[in-house]
C-alpha positions in Angstrom: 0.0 0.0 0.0 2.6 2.6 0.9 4.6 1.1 -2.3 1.4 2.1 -4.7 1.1 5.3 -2.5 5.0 6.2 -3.6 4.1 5.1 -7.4 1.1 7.5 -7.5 2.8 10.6 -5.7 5.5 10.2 -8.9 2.8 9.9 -11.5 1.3 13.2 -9.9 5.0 14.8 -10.2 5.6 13.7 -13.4 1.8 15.2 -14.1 2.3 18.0 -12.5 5.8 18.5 -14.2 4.3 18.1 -17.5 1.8 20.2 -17.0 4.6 23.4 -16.2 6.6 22.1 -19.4 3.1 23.0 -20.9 2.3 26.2 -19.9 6.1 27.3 -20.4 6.3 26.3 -23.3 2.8 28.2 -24.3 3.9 30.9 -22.4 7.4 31.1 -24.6 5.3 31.0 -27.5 3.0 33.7 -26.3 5.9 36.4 -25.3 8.4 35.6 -27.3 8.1 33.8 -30.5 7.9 36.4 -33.7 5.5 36.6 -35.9 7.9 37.4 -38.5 5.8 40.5 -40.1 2.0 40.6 -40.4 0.4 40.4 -36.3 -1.0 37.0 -35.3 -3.9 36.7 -33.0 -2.0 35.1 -30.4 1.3 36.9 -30.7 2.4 39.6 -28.0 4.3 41.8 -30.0 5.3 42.6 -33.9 8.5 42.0 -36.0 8.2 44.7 -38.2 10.8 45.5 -41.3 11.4 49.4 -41.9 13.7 50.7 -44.4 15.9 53.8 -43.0 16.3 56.1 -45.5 20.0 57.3 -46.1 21.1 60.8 -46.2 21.9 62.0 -49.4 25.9 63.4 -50.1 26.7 67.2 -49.7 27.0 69.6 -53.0 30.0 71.3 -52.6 32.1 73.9 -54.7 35.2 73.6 -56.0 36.6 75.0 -53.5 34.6 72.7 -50.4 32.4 75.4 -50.0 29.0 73.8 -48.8 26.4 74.2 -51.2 23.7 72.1 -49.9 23.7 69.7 -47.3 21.2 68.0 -45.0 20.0 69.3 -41.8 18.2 67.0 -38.8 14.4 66.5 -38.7 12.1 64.7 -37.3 9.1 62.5 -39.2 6.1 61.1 -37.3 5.5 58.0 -38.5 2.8 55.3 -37.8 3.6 51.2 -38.1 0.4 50.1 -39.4 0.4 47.1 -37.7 0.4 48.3 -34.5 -2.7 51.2 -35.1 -4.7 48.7 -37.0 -4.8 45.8 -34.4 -5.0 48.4 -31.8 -8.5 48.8 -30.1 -10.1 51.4 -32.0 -8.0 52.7 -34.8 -10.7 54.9 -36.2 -11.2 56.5 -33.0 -7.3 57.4 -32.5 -7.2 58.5 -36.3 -9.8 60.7 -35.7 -8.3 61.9 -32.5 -5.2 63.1 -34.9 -6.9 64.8 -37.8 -8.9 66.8 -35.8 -6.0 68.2 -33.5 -4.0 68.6 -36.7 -7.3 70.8 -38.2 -7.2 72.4 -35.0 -4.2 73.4 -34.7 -3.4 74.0 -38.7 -1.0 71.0 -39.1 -0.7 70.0 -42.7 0.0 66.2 -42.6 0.2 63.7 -45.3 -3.1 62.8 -47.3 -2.8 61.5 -50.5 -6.2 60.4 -51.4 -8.1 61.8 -54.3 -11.4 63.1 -53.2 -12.5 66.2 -51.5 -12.8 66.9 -48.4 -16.2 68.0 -48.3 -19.6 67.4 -49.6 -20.3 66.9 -52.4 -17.1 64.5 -52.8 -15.1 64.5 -56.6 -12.1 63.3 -57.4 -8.9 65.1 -57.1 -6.6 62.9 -59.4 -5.7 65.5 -61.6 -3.8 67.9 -58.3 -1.7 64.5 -58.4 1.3 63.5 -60.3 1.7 60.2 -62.3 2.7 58.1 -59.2 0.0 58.8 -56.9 -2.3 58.2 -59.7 -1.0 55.1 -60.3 -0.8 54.2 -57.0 -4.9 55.0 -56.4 -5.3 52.7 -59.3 -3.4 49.9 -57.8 -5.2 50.1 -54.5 -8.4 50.3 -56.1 -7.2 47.2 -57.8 -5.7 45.2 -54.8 -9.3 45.4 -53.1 -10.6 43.8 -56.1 -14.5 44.0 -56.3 -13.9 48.0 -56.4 -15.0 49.2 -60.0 -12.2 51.8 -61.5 -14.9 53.6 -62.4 -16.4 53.5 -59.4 -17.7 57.6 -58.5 -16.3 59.4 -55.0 -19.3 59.4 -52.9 -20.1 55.4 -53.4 -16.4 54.9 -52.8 -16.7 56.8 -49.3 -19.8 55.1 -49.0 -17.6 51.7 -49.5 -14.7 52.7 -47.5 -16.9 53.6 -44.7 -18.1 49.8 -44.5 -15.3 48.3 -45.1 -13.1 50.3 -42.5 -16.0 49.8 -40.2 -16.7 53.5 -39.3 -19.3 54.5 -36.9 -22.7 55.6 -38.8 -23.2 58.4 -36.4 -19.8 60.0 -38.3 -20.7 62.7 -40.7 -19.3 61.8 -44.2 -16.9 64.9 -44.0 -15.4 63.2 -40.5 -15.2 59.6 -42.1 -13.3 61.0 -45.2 -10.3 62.4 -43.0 -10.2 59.2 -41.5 -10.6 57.0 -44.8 -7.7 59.6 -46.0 -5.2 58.1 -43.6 -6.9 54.1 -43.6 -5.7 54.7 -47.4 -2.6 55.6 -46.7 -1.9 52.9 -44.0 -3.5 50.6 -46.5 -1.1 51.4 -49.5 2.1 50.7 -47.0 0.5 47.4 -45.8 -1.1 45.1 -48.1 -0.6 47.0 -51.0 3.6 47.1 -51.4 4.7 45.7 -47.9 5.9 49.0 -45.9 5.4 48.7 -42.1 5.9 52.3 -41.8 3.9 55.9 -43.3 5.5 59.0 -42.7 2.4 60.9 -41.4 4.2 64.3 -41.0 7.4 65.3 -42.3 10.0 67.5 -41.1 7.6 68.1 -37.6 8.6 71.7 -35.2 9.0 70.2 -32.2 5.5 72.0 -31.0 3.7 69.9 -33.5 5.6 66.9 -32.9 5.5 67.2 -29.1 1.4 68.1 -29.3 0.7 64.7 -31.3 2.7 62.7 -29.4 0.5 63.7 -26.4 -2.4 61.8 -27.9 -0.7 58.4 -27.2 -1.8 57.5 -30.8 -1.0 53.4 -31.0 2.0 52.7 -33.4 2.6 56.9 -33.6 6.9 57.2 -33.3 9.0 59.6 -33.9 12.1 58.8 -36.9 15.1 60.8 -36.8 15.8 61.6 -40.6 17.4 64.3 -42.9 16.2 67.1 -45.5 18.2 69.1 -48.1 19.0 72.5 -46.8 20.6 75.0 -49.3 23.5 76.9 -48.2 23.5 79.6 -51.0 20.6 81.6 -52.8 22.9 81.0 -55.7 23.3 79.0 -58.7 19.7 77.3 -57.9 19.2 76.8 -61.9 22.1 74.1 -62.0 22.4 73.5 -57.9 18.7 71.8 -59.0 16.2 70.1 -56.2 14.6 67.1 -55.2 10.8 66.1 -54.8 8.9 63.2 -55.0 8.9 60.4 -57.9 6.5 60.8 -60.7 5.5 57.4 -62.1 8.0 57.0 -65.0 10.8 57.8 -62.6 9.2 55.5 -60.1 9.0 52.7 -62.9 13.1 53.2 -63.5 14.0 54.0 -59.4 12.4 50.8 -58.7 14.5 49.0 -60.4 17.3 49.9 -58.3 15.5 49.2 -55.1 14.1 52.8 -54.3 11.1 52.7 -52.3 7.7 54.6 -53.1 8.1 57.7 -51.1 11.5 57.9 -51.6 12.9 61.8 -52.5 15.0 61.9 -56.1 17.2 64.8 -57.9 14.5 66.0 -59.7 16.8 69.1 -62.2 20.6 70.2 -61.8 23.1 68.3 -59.9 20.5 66.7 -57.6 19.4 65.0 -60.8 22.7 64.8 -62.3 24.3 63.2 -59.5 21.9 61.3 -58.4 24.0 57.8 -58.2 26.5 59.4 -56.6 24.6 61.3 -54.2 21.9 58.9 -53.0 24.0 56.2 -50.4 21.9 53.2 -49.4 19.3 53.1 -47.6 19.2 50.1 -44.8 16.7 48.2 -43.1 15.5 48.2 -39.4 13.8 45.4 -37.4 11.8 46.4 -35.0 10.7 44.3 -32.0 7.4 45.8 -31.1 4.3 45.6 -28.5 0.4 46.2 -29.2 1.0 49.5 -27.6 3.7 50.3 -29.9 6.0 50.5 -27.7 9.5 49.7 -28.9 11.0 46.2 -27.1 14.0 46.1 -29.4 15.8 47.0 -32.7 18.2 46.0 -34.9 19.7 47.1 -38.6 20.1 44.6 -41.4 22.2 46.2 -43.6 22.6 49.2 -41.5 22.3 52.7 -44.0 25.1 54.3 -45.8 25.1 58.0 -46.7 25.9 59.2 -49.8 29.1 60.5 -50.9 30.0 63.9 -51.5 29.9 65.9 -54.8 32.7 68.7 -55.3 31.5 70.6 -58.7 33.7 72.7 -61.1 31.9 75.9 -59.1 33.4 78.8 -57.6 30.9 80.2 -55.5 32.5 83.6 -55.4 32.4 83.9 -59.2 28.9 82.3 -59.2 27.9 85.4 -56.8 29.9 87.8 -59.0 27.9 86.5 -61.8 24.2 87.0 -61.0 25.2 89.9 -59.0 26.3 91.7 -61.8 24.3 90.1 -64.6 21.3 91.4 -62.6 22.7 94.8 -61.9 23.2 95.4 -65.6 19.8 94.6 -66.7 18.2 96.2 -64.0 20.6 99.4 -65.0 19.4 98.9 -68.8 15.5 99.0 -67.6 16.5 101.8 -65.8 16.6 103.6 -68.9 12.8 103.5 -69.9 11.4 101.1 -72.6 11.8 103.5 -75.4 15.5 103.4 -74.7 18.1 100.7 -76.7 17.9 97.8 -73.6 15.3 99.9 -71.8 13.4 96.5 -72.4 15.8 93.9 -71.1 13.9 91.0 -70.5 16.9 88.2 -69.1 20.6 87.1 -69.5 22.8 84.6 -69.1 26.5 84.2 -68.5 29.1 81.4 -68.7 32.3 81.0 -67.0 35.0 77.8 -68.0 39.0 76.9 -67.7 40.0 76.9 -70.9 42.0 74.4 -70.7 39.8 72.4 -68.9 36.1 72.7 -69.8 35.4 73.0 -66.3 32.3 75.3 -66.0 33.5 78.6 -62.8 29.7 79.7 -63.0 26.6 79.4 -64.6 24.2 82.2 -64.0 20.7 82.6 -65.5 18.5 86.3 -65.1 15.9 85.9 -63.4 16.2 83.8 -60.8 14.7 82.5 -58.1 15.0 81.1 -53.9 15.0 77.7 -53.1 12.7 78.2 -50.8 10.1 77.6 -53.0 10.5 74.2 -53.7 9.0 73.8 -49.9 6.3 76.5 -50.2 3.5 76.3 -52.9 2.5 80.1 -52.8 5.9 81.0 -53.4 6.6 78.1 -56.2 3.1 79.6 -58.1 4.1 83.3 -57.6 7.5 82.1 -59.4 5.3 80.3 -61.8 3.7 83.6 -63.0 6.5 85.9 -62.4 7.2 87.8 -65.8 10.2 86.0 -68.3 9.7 82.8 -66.8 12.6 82.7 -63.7 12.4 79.0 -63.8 14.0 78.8 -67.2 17.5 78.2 -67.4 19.0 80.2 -70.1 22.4 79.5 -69.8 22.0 75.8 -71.0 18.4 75.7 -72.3 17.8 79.5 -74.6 19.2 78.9 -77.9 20.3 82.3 -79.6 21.7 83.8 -83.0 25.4 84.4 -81.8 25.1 88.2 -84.0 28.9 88.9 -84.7 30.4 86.8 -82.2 29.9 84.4 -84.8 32.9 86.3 -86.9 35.9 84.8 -85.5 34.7 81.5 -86.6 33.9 83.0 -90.6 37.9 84.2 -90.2 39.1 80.6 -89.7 36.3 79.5 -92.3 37.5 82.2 -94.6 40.8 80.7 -94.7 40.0 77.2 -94.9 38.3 77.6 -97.6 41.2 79.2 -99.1 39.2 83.2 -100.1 41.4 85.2 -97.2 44.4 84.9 -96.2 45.7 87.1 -92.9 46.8 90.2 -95.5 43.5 89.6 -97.7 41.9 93.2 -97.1 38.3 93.6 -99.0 36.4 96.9 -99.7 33.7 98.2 -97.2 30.9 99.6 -100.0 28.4 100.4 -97.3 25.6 98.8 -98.9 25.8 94.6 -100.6 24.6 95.1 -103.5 25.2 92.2 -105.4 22.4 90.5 -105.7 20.2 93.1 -106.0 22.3 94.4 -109.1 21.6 91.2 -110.7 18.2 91.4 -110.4 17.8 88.7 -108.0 15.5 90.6 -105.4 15.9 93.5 -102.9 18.5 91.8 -100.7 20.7 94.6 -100.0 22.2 94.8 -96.5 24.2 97.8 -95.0 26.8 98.0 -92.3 26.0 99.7 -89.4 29.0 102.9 -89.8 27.4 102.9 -93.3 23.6 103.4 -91.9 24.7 105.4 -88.9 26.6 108.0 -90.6 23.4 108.8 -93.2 25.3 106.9 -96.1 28.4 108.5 -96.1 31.0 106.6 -94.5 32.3 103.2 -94.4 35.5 101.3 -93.2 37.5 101.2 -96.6 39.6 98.4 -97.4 39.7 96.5 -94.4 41.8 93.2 -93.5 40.2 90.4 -91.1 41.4 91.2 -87.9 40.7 95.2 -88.2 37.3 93.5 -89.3 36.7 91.8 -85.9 38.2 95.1 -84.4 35.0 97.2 -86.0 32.7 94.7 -86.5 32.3 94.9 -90.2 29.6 93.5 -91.5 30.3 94.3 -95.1 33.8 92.1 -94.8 31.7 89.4 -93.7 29.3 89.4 -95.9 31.5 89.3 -99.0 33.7 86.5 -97.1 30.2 84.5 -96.4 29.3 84.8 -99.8 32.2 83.6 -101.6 32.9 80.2 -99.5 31.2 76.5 -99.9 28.3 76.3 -97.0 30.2 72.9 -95.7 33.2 74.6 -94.6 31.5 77.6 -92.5 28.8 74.5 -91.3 32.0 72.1 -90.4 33.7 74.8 -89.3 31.0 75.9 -86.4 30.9 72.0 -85.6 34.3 71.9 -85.2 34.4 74.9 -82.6 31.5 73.5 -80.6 28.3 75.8 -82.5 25.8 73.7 -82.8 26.9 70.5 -80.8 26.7 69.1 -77.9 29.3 70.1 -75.2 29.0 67.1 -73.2 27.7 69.1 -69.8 26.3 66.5 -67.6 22.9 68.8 -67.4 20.2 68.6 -69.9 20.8 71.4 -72.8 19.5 72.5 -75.8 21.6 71.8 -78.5 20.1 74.8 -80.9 21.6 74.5 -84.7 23.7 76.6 -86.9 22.4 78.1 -90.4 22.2 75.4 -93.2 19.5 73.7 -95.3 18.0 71.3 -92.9 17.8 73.7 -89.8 15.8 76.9 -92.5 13.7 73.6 -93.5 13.2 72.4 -89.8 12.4 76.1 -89.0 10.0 76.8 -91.5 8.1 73.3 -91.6 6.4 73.4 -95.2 6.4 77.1 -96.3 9.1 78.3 -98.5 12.2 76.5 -96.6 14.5 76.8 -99.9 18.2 77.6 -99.2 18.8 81.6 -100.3 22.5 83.4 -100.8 20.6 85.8 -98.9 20.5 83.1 -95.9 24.3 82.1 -96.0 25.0 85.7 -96.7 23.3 86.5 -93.5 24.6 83.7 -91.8 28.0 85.0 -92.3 27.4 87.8 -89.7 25.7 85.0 -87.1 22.3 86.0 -88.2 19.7 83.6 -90.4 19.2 80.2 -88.5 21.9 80.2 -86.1 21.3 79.1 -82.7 23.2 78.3 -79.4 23.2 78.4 -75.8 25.6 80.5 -73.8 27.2 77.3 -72.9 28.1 76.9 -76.4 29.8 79.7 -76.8 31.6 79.8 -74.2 33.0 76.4 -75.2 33.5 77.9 -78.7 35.4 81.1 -76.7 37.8 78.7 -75.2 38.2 76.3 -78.6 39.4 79.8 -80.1 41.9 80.4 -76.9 43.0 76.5 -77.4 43.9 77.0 -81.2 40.8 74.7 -82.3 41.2 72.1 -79.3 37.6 71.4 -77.7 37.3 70.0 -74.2 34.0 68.5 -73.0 31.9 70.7 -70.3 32.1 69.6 -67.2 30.0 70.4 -63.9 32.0 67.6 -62.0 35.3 68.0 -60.0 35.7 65.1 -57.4 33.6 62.9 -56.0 34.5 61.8 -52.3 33.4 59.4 -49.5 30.5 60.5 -47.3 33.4 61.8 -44.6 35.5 63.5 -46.9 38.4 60.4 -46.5 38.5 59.0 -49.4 38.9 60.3 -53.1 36.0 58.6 -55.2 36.7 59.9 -58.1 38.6 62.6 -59.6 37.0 64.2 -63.3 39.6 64.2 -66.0 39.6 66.9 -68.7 38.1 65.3 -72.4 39.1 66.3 -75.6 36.1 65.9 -77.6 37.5 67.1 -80.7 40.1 69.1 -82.4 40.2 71.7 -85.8 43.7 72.4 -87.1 43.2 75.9 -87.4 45.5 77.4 -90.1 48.3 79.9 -88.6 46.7 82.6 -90.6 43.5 82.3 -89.2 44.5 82.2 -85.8 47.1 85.1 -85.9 43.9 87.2 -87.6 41.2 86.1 -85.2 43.6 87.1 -81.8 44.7 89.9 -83.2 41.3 91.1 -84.5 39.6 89.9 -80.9 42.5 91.9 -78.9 42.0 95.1 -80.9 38.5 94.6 -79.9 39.5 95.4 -76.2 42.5 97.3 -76.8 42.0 99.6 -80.4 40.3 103.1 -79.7 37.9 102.1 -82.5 37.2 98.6 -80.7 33.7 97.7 -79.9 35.0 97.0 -76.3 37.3 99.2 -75.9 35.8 101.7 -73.4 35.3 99.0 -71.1 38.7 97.4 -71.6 40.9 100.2 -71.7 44.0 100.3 -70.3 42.7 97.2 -68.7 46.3 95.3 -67.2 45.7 92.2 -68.5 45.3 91.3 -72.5 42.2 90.3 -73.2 40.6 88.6 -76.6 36.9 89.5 -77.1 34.0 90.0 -79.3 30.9 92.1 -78.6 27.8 90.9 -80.9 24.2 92.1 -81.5 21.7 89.9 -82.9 18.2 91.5 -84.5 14.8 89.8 -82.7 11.5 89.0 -84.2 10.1 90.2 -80.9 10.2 94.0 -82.1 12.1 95.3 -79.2 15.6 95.8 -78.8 18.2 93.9 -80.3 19.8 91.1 -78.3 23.3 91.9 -77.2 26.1 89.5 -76.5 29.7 89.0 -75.3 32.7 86.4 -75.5 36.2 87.1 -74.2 39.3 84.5 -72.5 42.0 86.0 -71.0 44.9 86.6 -70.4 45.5 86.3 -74.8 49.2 85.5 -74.3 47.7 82.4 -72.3 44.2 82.0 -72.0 43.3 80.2 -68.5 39.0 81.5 -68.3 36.9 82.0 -71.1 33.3 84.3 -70.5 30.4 83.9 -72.6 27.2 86.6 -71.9 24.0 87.1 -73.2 21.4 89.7 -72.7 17.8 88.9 -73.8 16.7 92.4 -75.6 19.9 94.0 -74.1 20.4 96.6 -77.0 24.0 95.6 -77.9 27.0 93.6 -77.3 29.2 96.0 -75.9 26.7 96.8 -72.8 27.1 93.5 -71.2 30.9 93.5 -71.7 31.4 95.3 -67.8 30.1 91.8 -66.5 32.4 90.3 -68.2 35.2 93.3 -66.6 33.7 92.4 -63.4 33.7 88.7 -63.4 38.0 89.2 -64.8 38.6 91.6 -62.3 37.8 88.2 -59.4 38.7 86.3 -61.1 42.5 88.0 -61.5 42.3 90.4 -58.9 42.4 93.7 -60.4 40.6 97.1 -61.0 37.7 99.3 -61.2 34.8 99.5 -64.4 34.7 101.2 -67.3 32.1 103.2 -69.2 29.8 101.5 -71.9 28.5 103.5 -74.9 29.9 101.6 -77.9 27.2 99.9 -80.1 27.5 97.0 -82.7 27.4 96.5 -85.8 24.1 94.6 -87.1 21.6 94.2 -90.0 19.4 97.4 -91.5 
């Protein structure tokens, strides 16, 4: 008896032993076994994925002068997991809206349908990607009809996020506008996390936080913060995908929401700018309180763009750009430049192709890439500040165009350096023939009432005065294929290889009169090369392009690619990434008498009393090639005006290239050029401008 007694007390230990293995092991399960994403009824907390975003890589100058960078901030975010198995997500949904109505909190809400009564759709206030992504929820719940209209899709939402009847419509749309939201991150492309406000003060942050909303944390992140109100045209900003860049960003692993270069270097650069974003694994409770965390691959930053900049030229540039204009306005509309619209200027190494400064008139602040009103104002601002000019407005070059008829002059075998040709005033040959009334003057000619003219006039004293009438007869007398090959070769025309979308423009010949005029009479004139000749008919380039053809005349016909890029360097500045090497993109073996004419002819320009540059120039300390141009519009204003120079002519180091929308002449933006020399070589004080420029009748 006391044997069986011992046998049954073991079998009630072992029971009882079991019965603790048991509820261990179901208490293990209950506390501490993932779930491995997606909540499970009987789980106590959430593994949730999130991917960290990485900050993007500094913009620097070429100097390390910080351009843009980041600055901290502060997103609240919500893990969709936790709000939506929490108690009453509605209710804490509603909660936030309402505070953030109250207290004028804009917060992410990307649905497309009014607010009120009567409820429409808002698609078309949306890019691309958040139409496409409407369209794929709508798809992803399957019996929803994509054509389905707003107020039965409330009407459906409602039910289907189970919100109370007693709501009024308007309430149950704020809160449908963030179930959509939490919807598209969860089932929709398998994000535990949406950024419900970005960049929060710490008043709104610390005022929503006080709700206790479930899954509502805070994420430590980075925006773009500009450290200059210049150069914004090629500095460039980022935004939000639209759906063909989301369709090539995901590709390469770029989630939804993630911020791109948009224009400029941010878009340029983008590779080398963007790091790697990471993944964290968060260990969380129903509450949403955070048990542990851990990063799998932790996030990289990106590295570090030095550009071909100087930031003090830069300055110098739109400073002085802007100051002319505004000086030209000054003047009254009825006044030659009175009506100055915009301008553009162009600084490079000439030996290089590396670009010192690239400004375009008018411009703009950054700011307004993070403020609607002021993006809108900038919108409808007169002569369209969001244009970049330097790279995108495609010009007739006027006489700065001559330099390049010299060297095609002599190619071709008409002029030599000595050749001198009779100024008559007035080309008259074709009209002698009786081949129309084609008979265009030179400006001394028209100017002095028909009485004067420049004699018998060699090339370089040509460029010095800007004779039209030399040009004309040099134009006239030479195959079309050499003065076309001959602009190619010098850069007119082509692409110059800048890592920044451009606008390639075209120079005078057959196809670009029959591109221009598209079915009307597009037949190749003498009249049309004749004009071409003094950089008039259907010429058209950038200020980038000439000042790429400014510094193929300083290198004796040797053209280097444009280049925005200088280093690239790890995210700490240790390590050299890259370094940009200078590119030879092509090369014209200019003939010795062509280029002793065209620097001769382009230093008299600043240097010769009768120079059309010479009363900003003189007795300016170092030598200085240039060539003042003036190009006729169709706008029926005044003329455009425009300026190329390098210096020093013994050894050219920085070409300038300007133009000036309606600016009157050439020779009056010649003192930004003076200006942008004078930093760039440290010297002296500014000249008068009066000199005008030659151009047609």
């Amino acid at each position: 008896m006391e044997r069986m007694s011992q046998v049954r007390g073991r079998l009630l230990l072992v029971l009882f032993g079991l019965l603790l293995c048991f509820f261990g092991y179901r208490l293990y399960d209950l506390q501490v076994i993932a779930t491995g994403g997606a909540p499970v009824d009987n789980s106590t907390y959430y593994v949730t994925k999130t991917r960290v975003k990485a900050a993007r890589g500094d913009i620097l100058d070429r100097n390390g002068n910080k351009l843009v960078g980041n600055r901290a901030s502060y997103d609240l975010v919500i893990n969709h997991y936790v709000l939506t198995s929490s108690e009453n997500p509605n209710e804490s949904i509603y909660r936030l809206v309402k505070l953030c109505q109250e207290l004028g909190i804009r917060y992410n809400d990307n649905f497309p349908v009014t607010k009120e009564r009567p409820f429409t759709y808002t698609l078309d206030q949306y890019n691309t990607t958040w139409q496409s992504h409407f369209q794929t929820f709508l798809q992803e719940r399957g019996s929803y009809d994509s054509d389905i209209t707003a107020p039965l899709l409330i009407q459906t939402l409602r039910k289907s996020y189970n919100i109370p009847e007693e709501w009024s419509d308007e309430d149950a749309r704020l809160v449908i506008g963030i179930r959509y939201e939490l919807s598209l991150r969860g089932y929709v492309y398998s994000l535990s996390q949406f950024v419900f406000l970005s960049d929060a003060t710490d008043e709104d942050r610390f005022a929503i936080l006080e709700l206790n909303i479930p899954g509502m944390n805070v994420e430590a992140t980075t925006v773009r913060e500009y450290y200059t109100d210049y150069a914004i045209h090629i500095i460039g900003y980022t935004g939000a995908m639209d759906s063909k860049e989301w369709e090539h960003y995901k590709e390469l692993g770029y989630s939804m929401d993630a911020v791109v270069g948009k224009t400029g270097f941010e878009l340029a650069f983008e590779e080398e700018l963007k790091g790697s974003d990471g993944w964290r694994w968060d260990t969380v409770a129903p509450d949403g309180t955070l048990i542990s965390s851990e990063y799998d691959p932790a996030p990289k930053a990106g590295n570090n763009v030095e550009t071909t900049i100087d930031i003090s030229l830069q300055m110098t540039a739109e400073d002085q750009l802007e100051l002319r204009l505004d000086e030209l306005r000054a003047q009254g509309e009825d006044a030659d430049g009175g009506d100055a619209e915009g301008g553009a200027v162009v600084v490079m190494e000439v030996k290089t192709g590396q670009i010192l400064a690239c400004a375009s008139n008018p411009t703009y602040s950054p700011d307004i890439f993070t403020d609607k009103e002021a993006y809108q104002q900038v919108l409808e601002a007169e002569n369209d500040p969001l244009y970049n000019r330097a790279l995108s407005g495609a010009y007739p070059p006027g006489s700065t165009y001559k330099p390049c008829m010299v060297i095609a002059g002599v190619r071709a075998n008409y002029i030599n350096m000595e050749t001198e040709i009779e100024d008559l005033g007035v080309y008259m040959k074709y009209a002698e023939a009786g081949q129309g009334d084609f008979k265009p003057k030179c400006l001394l000619y028209r100017q002095s009432f028909n009485t004067m003219t420049h004699g018998y006039i060699n090339a370089a004293k040509a460029l010095c005065v800007s004779c039209n009438y030399f040009f004309y007869e040099v134009a006239d007398n030479i195959p079309l294929e050499i003065m076309d090959s001959t602009g190619a070769a010098l850069g007119l025309g082509e692409p110059t290889g800048v890592e920044l979308p451009e606008n390639i423009g075209h120079r005078a010949n057959e196809a670009s009169k029959a591109a221009a005029y598209k079915g009307t009479d597009a037949r190749w004139y003498a009249a049309d090369q004749v004009l071409a000749g003094i950089g008039q008919s259907e010429h058209r380039f950038t200020p980038l392009q000439l000042c790429v053809y400014a510094s193929t005349l300083a290198n004796k016909g040797t053209r280097y690619s444009a280049t925005f890029l200088n280093r690239i360097v790890s995210t700490d500045y240790r390590s050299l990434i890259e370094e940009n090497e200078p590119e030879i993109i092509s090369t014209l073996n200019i003939p010795n008498d062509a280029y002793l004419a065209y620097m001769e002819g382009m230093q008299m320009v600043a240097s010769h009393p009768e120079g059309t540059g010479f009363k900003v120039f003189e007795n300016y300390p170092i030598p200085i090639c240039a060539k003042t141009g003036t190009a006729e519009t169709d706008s029926g204003g005044s003329d455009n005006g425009m300026f190329i120079c390098f210096a020093p002519a013994n050894d050219p180091k920085i070409a300038v290239a300007i133009y000036g929308e309606q600016a009157g002449r050439g020779s009056a933006m010649a003192t930004v050029a003076k200006y942008i020399l004078d930093v760039y070589f440290e010297v002296g004080e500014l000249g008068d401008v009066t000199t005008y420029e030659n151009k047609v009748s």
